[in-house]
C-alpha positions as CSV (number, residue, x, y, z in Angstrom):
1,X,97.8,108.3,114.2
2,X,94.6,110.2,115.8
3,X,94.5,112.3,112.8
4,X,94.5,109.6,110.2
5,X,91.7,107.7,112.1
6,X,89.7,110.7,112.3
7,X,90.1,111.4,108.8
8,X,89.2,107.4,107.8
9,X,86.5,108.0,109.8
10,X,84.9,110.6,109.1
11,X,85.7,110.1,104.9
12,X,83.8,106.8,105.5
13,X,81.3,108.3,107.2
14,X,80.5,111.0,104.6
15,X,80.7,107.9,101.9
16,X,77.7,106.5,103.8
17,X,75.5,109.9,103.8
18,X,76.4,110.2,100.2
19,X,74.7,106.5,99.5
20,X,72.1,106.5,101.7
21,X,71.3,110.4,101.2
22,X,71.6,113.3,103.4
23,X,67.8,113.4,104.7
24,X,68.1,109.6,105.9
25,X,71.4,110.5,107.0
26,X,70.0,113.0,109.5
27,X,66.8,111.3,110.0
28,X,68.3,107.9,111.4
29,X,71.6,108.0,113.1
30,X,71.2,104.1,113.9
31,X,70.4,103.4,109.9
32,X,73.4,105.4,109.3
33,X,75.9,103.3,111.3
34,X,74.1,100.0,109.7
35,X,75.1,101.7,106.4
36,X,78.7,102.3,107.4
37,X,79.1,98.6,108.8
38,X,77.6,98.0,105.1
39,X,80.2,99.1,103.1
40,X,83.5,98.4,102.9
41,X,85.9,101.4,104.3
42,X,89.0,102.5,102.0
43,X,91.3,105.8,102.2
44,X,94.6,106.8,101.4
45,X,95.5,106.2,105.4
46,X,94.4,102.7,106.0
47,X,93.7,101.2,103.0
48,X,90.8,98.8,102.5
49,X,88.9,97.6,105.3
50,X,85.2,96.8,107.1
51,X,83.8,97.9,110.3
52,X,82.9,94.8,112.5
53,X,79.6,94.1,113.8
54,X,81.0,95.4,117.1
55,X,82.2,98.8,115.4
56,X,86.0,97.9,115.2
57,X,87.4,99.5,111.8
58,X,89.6,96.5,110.7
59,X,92.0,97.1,108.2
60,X,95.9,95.9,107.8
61,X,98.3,97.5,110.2
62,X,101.3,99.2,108.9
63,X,104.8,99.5,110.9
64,X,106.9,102.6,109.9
65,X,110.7,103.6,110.5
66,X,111.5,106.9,110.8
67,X,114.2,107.3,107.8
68,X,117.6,108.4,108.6
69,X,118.5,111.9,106.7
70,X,119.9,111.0,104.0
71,X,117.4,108.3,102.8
72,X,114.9,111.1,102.7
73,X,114.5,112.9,99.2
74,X,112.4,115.6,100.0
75,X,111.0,117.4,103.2
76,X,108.1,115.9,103.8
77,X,109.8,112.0,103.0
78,X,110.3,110.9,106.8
79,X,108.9,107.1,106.9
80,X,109.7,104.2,105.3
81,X,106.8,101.3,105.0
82,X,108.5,98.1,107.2
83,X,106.2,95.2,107.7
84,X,102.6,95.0,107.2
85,X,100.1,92.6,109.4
86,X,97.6,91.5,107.3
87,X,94.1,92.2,108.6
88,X,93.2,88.8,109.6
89,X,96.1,88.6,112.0
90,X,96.2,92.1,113.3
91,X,93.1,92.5,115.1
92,X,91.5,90.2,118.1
93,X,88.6,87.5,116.2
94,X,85.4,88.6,116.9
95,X,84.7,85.6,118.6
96,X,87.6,85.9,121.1
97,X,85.7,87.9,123.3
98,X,82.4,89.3,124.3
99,X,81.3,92.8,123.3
100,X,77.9,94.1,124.4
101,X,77.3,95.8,121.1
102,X,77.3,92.2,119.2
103,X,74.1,90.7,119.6
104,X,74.1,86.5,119.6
């Protein structure tokens, strides 16, 4: 799971240089992260998503089952998709509690 969000991340994050440029990239780290809150996020890992004002990626959460040998059909076939929580209901509202980084 660490990997997948590192690679969302930093996919999304190399989206945002590529709009905004690679010289306003580097010049303005904070214009940077106002780019990436900007645009929506989507990868193969996550799906499509949005980073919240307070930096949370949100995106629909997926539950897997580890598939029992003979449901798998080639090496690398180990999961099966179970339910999904829609984004909405799978992450805390924004106004459910109070995070420094969102200004009121």
């Amino acid at each position: 799971m660490s990997q997948a969000g590192n690679y969302s991340c930093t996919l999304h994050y190399l989206k945002a240089v590529q709009n905004m440029g690679a010289a306003a990239a580097k010049a303005d780290g904070a214009a940077t992260v106002a780019r990436m809150k900007a645009m929506p996020t989507d990868d193969d890992c996550f799906g499509p998503g949005q980073i919240r004002e307070d930096g949370r990626e949100i995106h629909p959460v997926f539950l897997f089952e580890v598939k029992q040998p003979s449901e798998s059909r080639h090496e690398w076939d180990l999961y099966k998709l179970v339910p999904t929580t829609p984004t909405e209901e799978a992450w805390r509202l924004l106004s459910e509690h109070a995070c420094p980084l969102v200004k009121a």
